[in-house]
N, C-alpha and C positions, 0 to 999 in steps of 0.2 A: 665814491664819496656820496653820502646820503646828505641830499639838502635841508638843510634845519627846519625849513618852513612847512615843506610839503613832502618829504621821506619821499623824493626821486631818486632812484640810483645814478648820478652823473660820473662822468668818466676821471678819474684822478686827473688833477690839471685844470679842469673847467673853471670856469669865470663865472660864469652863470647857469642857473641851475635850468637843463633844456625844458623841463615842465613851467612851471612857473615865473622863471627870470632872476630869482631874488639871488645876489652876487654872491658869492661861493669864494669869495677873497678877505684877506684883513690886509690893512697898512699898517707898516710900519712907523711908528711915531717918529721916530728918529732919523731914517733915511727916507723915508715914503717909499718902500718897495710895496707892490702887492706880492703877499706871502699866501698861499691857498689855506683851506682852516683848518684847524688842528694841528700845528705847527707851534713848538713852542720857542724857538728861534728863529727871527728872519734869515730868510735863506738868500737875505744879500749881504748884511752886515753883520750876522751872528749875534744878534743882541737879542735876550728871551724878551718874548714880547709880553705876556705879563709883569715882567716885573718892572718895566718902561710904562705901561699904560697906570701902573698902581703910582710910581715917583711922578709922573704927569697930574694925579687926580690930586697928588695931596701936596702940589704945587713944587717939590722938587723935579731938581733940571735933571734928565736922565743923564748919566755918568756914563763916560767913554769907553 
């Protein structure tokens, strides 16, 4: 997994990117899981994580 900030190769899984530190995870809005990036479902509630982070911006309650 290549980290956004500084294009380190980190190992699939990582938290943090081992060059620079900057976190290599998203949450979940909905359940609060850390999901690794690039991921377009959380991989603990199955809920797309764009389309919860869009319902959150424009003040709709994400749907079950």
């Amino acid at each position: 997994m290549k980290c956004p900030k500084c294009g380190e190769d980190n190992v699939f899984g990582a938290l943090n990117c081992v060059k620079c530190g900057t976190k290599l995870t998203t949450s979940c809005p909905y359940c609060g899981y850390e999901n690794v990036l690039g991921v377009l479902a959380c991989q603990n509630c199955g809920r797309f994580l764009r389309k919860i982070k869009e319902e959150l911006k424009s003040g709709e309650a994400p749907k079950a």
